[in-house]
C-alpha positions, 0 to 999 in steps of 0.5 A, spaced: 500 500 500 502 506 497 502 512 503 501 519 501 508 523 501 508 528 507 511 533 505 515 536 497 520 540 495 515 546 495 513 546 502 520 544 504 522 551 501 516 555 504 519 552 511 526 553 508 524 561 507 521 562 514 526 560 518 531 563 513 527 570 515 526 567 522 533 565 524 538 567 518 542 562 516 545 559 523 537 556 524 537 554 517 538 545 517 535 539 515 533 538 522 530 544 523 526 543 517 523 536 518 521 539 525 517 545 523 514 539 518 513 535 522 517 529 519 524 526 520 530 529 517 531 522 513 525 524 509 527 529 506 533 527 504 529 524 497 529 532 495 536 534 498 542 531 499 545 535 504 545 542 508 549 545 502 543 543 498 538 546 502 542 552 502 543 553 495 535 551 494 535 558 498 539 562 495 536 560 489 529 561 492 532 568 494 535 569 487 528 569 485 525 575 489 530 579 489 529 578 481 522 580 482 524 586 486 528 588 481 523 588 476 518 592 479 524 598 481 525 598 474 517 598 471 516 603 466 522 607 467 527 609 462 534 606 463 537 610 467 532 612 472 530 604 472 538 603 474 538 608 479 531 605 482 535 597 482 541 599 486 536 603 490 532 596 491 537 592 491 541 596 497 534 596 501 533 588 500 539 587 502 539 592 508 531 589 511 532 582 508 539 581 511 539 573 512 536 572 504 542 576 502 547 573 507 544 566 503 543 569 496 552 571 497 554 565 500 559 560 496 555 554 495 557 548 489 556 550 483 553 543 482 548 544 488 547 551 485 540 552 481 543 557 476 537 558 472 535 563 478 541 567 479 543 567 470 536 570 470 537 575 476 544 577 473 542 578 466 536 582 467 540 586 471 546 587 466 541 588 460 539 594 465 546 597 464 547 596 457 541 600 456 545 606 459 
């Protein structure tokens, strides 16, 4: 008989960014994540295979919103007032939300690394730059 999973990799995300938020990096485990789940740790070795995997999970989850954030910094500007407006965001996200930036920066494998999230974040960015 088959059982329904507890938890995926959404969720294990979304418990990941709340105690990123809460805690910052330090707070950040496997085991703090499978608690807050309510599961055991080993079950969420079938999505990361260890801290540094998590970790980079986040920084990519972090690459994604300061990318959202940028986007709307830049929103119906012309290039040089949407550059300004991105370095004034990107300043204010990392001042506020300290703990994803202390994530977003952090060295990680570039095998664990989801270099979709961060190619995307710097191109959009560069493409700014190159507009000015």
């Amino acid at each position: 008989m088959a059982y329904p999973a507890k938890t995926d990799r959404a969720a294990i995300l979304a418990v990941g960014v709340e105690l990123l938020a809460e805690q910052g990096l330090a707070g950040l485990s496997l085991r703090s994540v499978a608690a807050s789940l309510g599961v055991a740790p080993n079950a969420l070795y079938h999505y990361f295979a260890d801290r540094a995997a998590l970790e980079a999970a986040m920084a990519a989850e972090v690459a994604r919103r300061l990318h959202a954030v940028l986007k709307r910094a830049a929103a119906g500007k012309e290039p040089e007032t949407a550059v300004r407006s991105m370095a004034r965001a990107y300043l204010k996200f990392a001042r506020e939300q300290g703990a994803f930036y202390e994530a977003l920066m952090r060295e990680c494998h570039p095998a664990e690394r989801d270099l979709a999230a961060h190619t995307g974040l710097w191109a959009f960015v560069l493409e700014r730059f190159t507009k000015i």
